[in-house]
N, C-alpha and C positions, 0 to 999 in steps of 0.2 A: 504494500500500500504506500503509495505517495501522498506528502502533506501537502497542502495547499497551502500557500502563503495569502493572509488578509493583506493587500493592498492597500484599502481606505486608511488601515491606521497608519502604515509611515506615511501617509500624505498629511494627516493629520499634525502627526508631530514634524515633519520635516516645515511646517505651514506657520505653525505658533506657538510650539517650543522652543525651535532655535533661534528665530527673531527675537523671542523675548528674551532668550539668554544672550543674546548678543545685544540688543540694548540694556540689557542692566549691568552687563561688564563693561560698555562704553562709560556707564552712568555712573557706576562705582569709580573709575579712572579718571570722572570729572570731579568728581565729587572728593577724590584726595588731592589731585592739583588746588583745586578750592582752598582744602585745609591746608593745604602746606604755604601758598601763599599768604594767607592771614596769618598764620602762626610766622612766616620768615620774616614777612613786613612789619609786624608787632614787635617783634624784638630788636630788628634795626632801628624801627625808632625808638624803642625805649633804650637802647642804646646810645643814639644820639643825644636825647633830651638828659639822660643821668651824664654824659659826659660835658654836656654845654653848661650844668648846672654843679657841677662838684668842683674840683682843684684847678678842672684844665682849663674850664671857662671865667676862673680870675687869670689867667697869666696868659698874656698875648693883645693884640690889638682887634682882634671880637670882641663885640657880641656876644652875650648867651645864644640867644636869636641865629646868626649869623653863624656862628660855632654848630649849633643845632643841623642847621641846614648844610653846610660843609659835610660833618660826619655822615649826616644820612645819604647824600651823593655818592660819597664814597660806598657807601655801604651798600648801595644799589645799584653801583657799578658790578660788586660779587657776587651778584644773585645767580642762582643757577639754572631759574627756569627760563623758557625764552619766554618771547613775548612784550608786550608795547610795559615800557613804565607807569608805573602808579601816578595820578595825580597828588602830589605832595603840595601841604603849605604850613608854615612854621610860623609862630607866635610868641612870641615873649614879651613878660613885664620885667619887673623888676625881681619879682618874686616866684614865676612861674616861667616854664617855658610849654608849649603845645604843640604837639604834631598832628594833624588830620590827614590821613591817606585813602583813597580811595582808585581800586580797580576791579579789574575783571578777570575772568576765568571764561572765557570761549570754548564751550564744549564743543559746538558741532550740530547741535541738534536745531537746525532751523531759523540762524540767529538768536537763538535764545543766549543769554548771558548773565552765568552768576556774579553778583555783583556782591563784593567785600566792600569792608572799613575797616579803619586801624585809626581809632583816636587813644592820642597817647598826653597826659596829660604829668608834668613832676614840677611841684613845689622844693624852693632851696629851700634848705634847715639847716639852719645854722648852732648846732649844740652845744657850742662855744657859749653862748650868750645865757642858755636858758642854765649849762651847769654852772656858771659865775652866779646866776641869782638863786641857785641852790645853797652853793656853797655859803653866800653869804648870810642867809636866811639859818642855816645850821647852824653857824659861827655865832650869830645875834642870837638863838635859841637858848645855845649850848652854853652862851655865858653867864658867870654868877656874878 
């Protein structure tokens, strides 16, 4: 006796099983370019912004501001994915410096485009000043 083989069904799954597994593995491969862009771009700027605002950004003729936006240049000169640069824009007071970045992730699928941010925001702290009014406050306590 010979088996017959059902036809209908590989037409079936050759129809809407492998379609669908091949867009969800397109989609899962979008969908880590995505993460790994916010997570790279998040840390260059906070990068930048802790360095414009600590040691390096008293010494020199910057800017926090201006310091800020150097490093992240730099920093997104070494990026390793391709594709177009982030829109970047950097902010500083006197007291704060900010970074706002925003891009995309170009899957493929129809123009459709995941769209990131990375706002990075660090205040200076200066703890120089607040353990002097510690200690002084000790000192005035602690005296008889």
């Amino acid at each position: 006796m010979k088996k017959q083989i059902r036809r209908g069904s590989l037409t079936v799954e050759a129809a809407f099983i492998v379609p669908i597994s091949w867009f969800c593995a397109a989609l899962l491969t979008a969908l880590n370019f995505y993460i790994h862009n916010v997570v790279w771009y998040q840390a260059a700027a906070y990068e930048a912004v802790l360095a414009a605002n600590g040691r390096e950004g008293e010494t020199g003729d910057l800017t926090p501001e201006e310091l800020a936006a150097e490093k992240l240049n730099l920093r997104l000169q070494d990026r390793v994915m391709p594709g177009e640069l982030p829109d970047a824009k950097t902010e500083g007071t006197g007291q704060a410096t900010t970074i706002r970045m925003q891009g995309y992730v170009l899957p493929g699928f129809s123009g459709m485009r995941l769209t990131w941010k990375a706002d990075v925001s660090v205040e200076k702290i200066r703890p120089a000043e607040y353990i002097r009014q510690a200690r002084l406050m000790n000192g005035l306590l602690n005296t008889e």
